[in-house]
Each structure stands twice: as C-alpha cells, then as structure tokens.
N, C-alpha and C positions, 0 to 999 in steps of 0.2 A: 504494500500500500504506500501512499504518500508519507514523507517523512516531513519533517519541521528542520533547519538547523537554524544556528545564532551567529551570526559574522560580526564580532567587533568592528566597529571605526566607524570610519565613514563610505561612501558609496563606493568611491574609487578606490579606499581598502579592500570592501567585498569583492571589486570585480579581480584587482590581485591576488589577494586569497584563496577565490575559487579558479583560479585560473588555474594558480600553483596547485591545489589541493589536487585538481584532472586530472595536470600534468604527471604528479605523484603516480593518483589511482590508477592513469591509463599503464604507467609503466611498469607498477607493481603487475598489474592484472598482465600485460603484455607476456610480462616473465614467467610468473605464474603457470601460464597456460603453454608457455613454450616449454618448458620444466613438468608436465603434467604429462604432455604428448609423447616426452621424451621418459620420462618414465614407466609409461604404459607401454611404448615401442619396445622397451629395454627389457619389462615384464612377460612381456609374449614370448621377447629370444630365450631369454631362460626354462620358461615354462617347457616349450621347442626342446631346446637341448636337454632337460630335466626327463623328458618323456625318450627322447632317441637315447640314450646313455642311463636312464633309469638310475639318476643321479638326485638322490631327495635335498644335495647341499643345495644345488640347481633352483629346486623348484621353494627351498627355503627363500633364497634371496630375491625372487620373482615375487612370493608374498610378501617378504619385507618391505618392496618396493612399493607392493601396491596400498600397503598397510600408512608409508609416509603419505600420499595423494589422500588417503583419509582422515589422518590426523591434522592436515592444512587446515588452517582458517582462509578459506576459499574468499579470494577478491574478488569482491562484483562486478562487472562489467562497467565502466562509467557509462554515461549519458548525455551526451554534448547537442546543445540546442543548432549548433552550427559548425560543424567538426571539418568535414569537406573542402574540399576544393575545385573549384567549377572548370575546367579546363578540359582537352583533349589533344592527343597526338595525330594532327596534319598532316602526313609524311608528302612530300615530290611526289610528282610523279613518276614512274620509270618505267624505261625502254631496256627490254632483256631480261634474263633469265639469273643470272650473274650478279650476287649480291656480292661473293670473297671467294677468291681462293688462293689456298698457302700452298706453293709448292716448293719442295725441296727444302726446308726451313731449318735453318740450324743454328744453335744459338749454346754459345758456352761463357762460364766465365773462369778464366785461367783453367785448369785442370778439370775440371765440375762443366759436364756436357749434360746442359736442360732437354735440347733440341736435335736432334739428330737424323736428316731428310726429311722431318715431317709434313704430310700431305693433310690438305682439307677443302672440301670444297661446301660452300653453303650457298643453296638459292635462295632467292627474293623470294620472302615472305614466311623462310623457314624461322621458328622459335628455337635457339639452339640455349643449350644450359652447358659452362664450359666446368668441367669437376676433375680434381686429384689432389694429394695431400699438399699440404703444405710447403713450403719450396720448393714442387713439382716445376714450376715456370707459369703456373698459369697467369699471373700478375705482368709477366715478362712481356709474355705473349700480346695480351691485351693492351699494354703500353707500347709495342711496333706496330701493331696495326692501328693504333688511333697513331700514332705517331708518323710513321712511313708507310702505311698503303696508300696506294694510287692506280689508277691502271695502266701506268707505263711502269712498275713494279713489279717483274716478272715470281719474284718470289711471297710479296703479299699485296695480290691483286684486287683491285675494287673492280665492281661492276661500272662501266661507264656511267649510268645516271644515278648510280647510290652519293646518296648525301649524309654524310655521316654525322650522328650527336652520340658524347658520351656525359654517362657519372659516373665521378669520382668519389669511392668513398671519404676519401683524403679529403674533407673540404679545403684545410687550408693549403693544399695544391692551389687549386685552383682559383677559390674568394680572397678578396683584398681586405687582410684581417681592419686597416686603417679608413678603406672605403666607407660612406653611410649606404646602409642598403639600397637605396636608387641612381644613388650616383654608381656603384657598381653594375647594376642591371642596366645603366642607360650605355653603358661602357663598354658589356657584353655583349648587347643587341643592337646596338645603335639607334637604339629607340628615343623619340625627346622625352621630355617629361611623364607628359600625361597619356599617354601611349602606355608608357614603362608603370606609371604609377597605377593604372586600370589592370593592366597584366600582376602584379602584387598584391592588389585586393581580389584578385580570383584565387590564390594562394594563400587564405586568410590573413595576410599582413593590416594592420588598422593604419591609419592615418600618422600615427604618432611613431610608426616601428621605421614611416622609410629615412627617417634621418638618424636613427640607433647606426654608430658602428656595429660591421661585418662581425668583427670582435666580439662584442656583446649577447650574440643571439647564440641559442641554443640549438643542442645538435639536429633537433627536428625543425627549427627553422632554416637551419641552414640547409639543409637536402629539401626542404621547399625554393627555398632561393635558386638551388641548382635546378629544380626540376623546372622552373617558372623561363631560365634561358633556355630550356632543355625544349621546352613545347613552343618557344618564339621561332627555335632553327628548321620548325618544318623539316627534318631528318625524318629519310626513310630507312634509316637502317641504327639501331638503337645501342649500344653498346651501353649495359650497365652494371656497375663493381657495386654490389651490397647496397641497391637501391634500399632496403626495407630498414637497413640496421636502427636509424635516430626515427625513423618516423612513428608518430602513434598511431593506434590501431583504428581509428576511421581512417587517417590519409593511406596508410597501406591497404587496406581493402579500396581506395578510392583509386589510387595507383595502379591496383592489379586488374579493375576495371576499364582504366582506360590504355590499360597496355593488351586488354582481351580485345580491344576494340580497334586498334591497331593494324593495319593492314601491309606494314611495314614487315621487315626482318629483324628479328630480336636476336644479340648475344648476349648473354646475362652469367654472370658468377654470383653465387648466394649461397652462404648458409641454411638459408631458410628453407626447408623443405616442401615448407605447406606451401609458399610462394612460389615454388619451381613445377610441383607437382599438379597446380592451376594453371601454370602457364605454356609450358614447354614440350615441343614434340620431337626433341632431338638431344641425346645425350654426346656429347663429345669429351673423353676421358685421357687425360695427359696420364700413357701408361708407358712405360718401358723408353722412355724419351720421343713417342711417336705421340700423334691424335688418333687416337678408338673412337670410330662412331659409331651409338649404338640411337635404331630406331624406334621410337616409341616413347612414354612418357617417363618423366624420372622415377614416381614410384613404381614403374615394370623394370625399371634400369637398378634401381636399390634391391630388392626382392629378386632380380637375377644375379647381384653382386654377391649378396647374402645367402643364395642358395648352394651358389660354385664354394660361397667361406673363404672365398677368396684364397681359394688353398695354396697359395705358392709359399703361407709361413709352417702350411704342415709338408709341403712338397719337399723343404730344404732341408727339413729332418732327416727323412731318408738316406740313407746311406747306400744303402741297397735292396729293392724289390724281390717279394716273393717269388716274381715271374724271372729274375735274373738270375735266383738263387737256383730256383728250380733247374734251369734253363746251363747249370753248372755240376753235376752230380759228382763230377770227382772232387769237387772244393765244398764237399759241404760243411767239413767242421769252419772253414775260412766262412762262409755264408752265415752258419749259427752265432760265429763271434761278430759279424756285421750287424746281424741282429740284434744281440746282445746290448752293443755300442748303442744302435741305431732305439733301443728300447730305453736306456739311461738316458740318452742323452732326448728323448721328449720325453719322459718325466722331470727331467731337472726342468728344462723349459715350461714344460707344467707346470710346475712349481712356485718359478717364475713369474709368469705371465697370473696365475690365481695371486698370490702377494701384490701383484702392480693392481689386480681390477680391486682386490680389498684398499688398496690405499687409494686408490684414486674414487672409491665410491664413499673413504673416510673425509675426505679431503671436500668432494659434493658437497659432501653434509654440512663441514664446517663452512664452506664459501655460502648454504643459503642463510646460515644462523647471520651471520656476518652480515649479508644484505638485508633480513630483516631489522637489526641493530641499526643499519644506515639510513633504510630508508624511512623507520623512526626518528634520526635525529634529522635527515632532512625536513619532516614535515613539522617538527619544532621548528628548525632554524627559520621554514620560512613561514609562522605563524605570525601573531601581530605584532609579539615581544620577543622576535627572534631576531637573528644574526644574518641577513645574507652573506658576507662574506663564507663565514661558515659553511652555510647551505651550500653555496657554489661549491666550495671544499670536499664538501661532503660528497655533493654529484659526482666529482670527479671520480672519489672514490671508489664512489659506487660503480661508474662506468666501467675505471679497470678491473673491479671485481668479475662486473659482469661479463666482461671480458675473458678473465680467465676461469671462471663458469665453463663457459661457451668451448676455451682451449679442453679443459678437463674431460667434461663430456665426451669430447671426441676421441682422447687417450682411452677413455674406457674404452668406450665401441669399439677402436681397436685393438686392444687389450683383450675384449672381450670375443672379437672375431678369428683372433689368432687364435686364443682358446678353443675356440669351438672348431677350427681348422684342425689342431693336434689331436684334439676328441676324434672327428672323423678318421683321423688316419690312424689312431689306434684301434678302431672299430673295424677297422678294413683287414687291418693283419690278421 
C-alpha cells in the first residue's frame, strides 16, 4: 500500500534527498538482484554436479547458497516518477553487406602474443557480443578498430558506408573532466546551444546540471553524457565497452530498448549477462589467440561452454589415456605408473582448486557484509546532517568494492568450472 515519509528542510532539500535516497535504492536493488541471479546460477551448477558425482558436499553448498538469497532483506524495486530517457539510435544509411572484417590480425606486446592471424568477419546488422578472460586482448582489439579501421585497411576493414560511434567505459578517456557539461557536448557534436541543450534534457539533465563540471557528475551521469553524443552521431555500426556498468536500472532497460530497436550492427563487451543474452545473436570468443565465432544467443553460447567444462583444465591432467595405454601392452607397468602420476596429481589439483572456491566464496561473503556497512554510511552521509564529502568517499568505496565483487565472482566460476572439469575426467577413467 501507500507509504507516508518525512523529508526534513526545505523543498529543495526534499528534492536532494530523494534524489540521493533512488540513487542509493536503485543501486542497492541493482546489486542485489545481480548477486541473486548469480547465486541461483551458481546453485543449479552445484546441485548439477552434486547429482553426476553423487557428491552430498556439492549439493550442501548449493543449499547454503540458496539459504543466503533467503536470509537477505530483499531491496524493493525503487519507483521513479521520470527515470527514462526519451531518445533513439538513427543509424546512416548503408550501401553493402560489409559492416568489419579482421583479417590476418596480429597483435603482441614484447614476448606476450594476444593476436595471432586472427580472422572475422561481421555483417551489417549483425549483434555481435565480443567474450574471453581477462587480458585475452579483447580491450586491445576494440581500441584498433575504433582507432584504425577504415576500408582502405586491409587488415581491419570497415564496410564503405559504416559510420562508426563508440562507448567508452573509461569516461574520463574521453569527457573533459574541466568542461561544464554543455560546453562539452556543444564541442562533441558541434551542436550550438540550444540544439545541445534540448539533446541533455532528453537524457534527464535539469537546467541547472548543464553548467556543473564534467568532474562533478556521477558515474550514471556521465554514461548518459556519452550516450547523448552517442545518439547525435547517427552511427550505424555501435561499438560498446560496458555500456550498463554506472547506469540505473530504468536507463538500462531504457538503453536495451533502444538498442532492440536499432537496425544498425552492434559490437558490445559486457559483463552483464542479462544485457547480452537480450541482445545479441552472435558470440565471438578470443580463444587460443584466434576469434571463435559461435552462432546463436549468448545464453546457448554459456550452456554450451558449460557443458564441454570447458575441459582443456581436466585435459592437461592427463598424462596418458586409457586408449594409449591400452593401445601399449608390452609397457603396461610404464602405463599403470602414468596413471598413478596422472591420478595424484588431479587430486592434488582437487584439492587445490576446492580450497580456492572455499576462499573465494569466504571472501563473497565478506565483500557483501562490507557493502552493506557502506552503503549505510553513505545514506547517512548524504542525509540532512550528513557529510558529502564523506559520502562521495564512501561511493568510491563502494565502487571499488563492487568492483572487486564482480572480479571474485568470476574467480569462483572459474575455480568452480575447473573443478567440475577434473570431476568429469575422473568419472571417465
């Protein structure tokens, strides 16, 4: 039902207060729900391997999991009378079939080879989602193509009528931290005033924010600021680095709306699954220094990753095959001690790899205590008798917190896939 609150001050404290309060709730609830998804995901794999391996520790820590998601004090959704942003993506028009293609691509630095002949081609109007670990090159990649494609670029070729716009997640790459936000955008687009200033109040900026320094605005403002040049350059071909990370949760669903609508060619890098798995018809995976493309959507690309287990960390175990041993009869005590080896030594790796997923699932726990702790003092700091300075502090905080959240997680899941990689291969022998 309807609720009552009390706003100390005055009118223009209420509208700050609640502004800040959203701001809070949106990102609490944001996390929240991304931490929920991911522990229910994480819950299944267990349960999975608990039943193939008939392993009760398995299916212990799959309950545990689902046991934390029930002890949460569950963030409500906020409620924003005008959250949105009224815009859309315009692309050129274009002549051809030929949005990119990489050929031959090689890219090293000193000794450390990212790239190695790599081939790709992408047509106009394909959704491509670019994926692999972390300093695979995929950052690399996407800074030579925004940087040096053209179609007199034999190795990373544009389609003649592609017009390219990208995001950076880096804002301050790109924003003029000394700029006020319109003098920036007029500068961007070479739009005059009031042109540039109509284009910012479709991006919910008020009247008062376009003379705030670049500096001043917050991480969801500023990936509005980008996205506001982003939709003036009429680009049909989109390139974007972790469009969702700063934005809250109406302008992200408002974003993935108008990139559904979109009739252009998409590249996109994101962690976000939910965001990828809405959008994307084309997996392209920086593997073994090459591009893998695979066709279909990202969640049939994850669920096929996850079914292989991605076995090349129980492959490397192996010392030697049943079928080589066989395949040997006069060396069989040599094949028994292969085995032998080859049996110690993925248990010791077992052993391993279950110590890394328990600390790294100790390690979860303390990073959310930690955020709840923060994002309590934030909502003091920025009360009527609080501290902005502080608060700002405190975000930060929180930021790189969440930040390495987001790193952890993924240590598990891999942690957690090798694991289940070495399971399959002892189940096979």
């Amino acid at each position: 039902g309807s609720r009552i609150r009390v706003w100390p001050g005055s009118y223009g404290d209420y509208e700050r207060q609640k502004a800040e309060a959203l701001a809070l709730q949106e990102r609490q609830y944001k996390n929240q729900q991304r931490l929920i998804r991911r522990l229910e995901f994480q819950a299944r794999r267990l349960r999975d391997m608990a039943r193939a391996y008939d392993d009760p520790g398995q299916a212990k820590r799959a309950k545990s999991m689902l046991a934390r998601i029930e002890r949460m004090d569950i963030v409500e959704k906020p409620e924003r009378e005008e959250s949105v942003f009224h815009a859309s993506f315009q692309g050129a028009p274009r002549h051809g079939e030929l949005a990119l293609s990489v050929q031959s691509y090689s890219k090293a630095f000193g000794d450390r080879v990212l790239f190695d002949q790599a081939d790709l081609e992408i047509g106009f109007g394909q959704r491509v989602c670019l994926v692999g670990p972390n300093g695979s090159g995929k950052s690399t990649l996407f800074r030579d193509i925004i940087e040096q494609s053209s179609w007199e670029n034999p190795d990373l070729r544009l389609g003649r009528s592609v017009r390219l716009g990208d995001y950076n997640q880096f804002h301050d790459a790109v924003l003029e931290a000394q700029s006020t936000v319109l003098d920036w955008l007029m500068g961007a687009t070479r739009l005059d005033r009031t042109p540039a200033s109509d284009l910012l109040y479709r991006f919910r900026f008020a009247r008062e924010d376009l003379d705030r320094p670049v500096a001043t605005l917050s991480g969801g403002e500023k990936s509005r600021l980008q996205l506001a040049r982003l939709v003036h350059e009429k680009a049909n071909f989109l390139m974007l680095d972790e469009p969702t990370n700063h934005l809250d949760i109406p302008s992200c669903e408002q974003l993935e709306e108008m990139l559904e609508e979109f009739e252009g060619t998409l590249l996109v890098v994101s962690h976000d699954r939910y965001f990828l798995d809405r959008l994307v018809d084309t997996v392209v995976e920086v593997r073994d220094r090459k591009l893998e493309r695979f066709r279909g959507s990202f969640a049939d690309w994850w669920e096929m990753r996850h079914a292989e287990g991605d076995g090349r960390a129980g492959g490397a175990l192996r010392l030697h095959s049943q079928a080589q041993a066989a395949a040997e009869p006069t060396a069989d005590r040599e094949a028994h001690a292969a085995r032998q080896v080859e049996r110690k030594t993925r248990q010791r790796e077992e052993r391993r790899l279950r110590r890394d997923v328990e600390r790294l699932e100790a390690r979860v726990g303390e990073i959310e205590q930690e955020l709840v702790r923060l994002q309590d003092g934030i909502a003091i700091a920025f009360g009527p008798d609080g501290d902005t300075t502080r608060g700002l502090e405190l975000t930060r905080r929180l930021e790189a917190l969440e930040a390495e959240l987001e790193t952890t997680m993924s240590a598990w899941e891999a942690s957690a896939s090798d694991l289940d990689a070495i399971r399959q291969g002892s189940a096979q022998d």
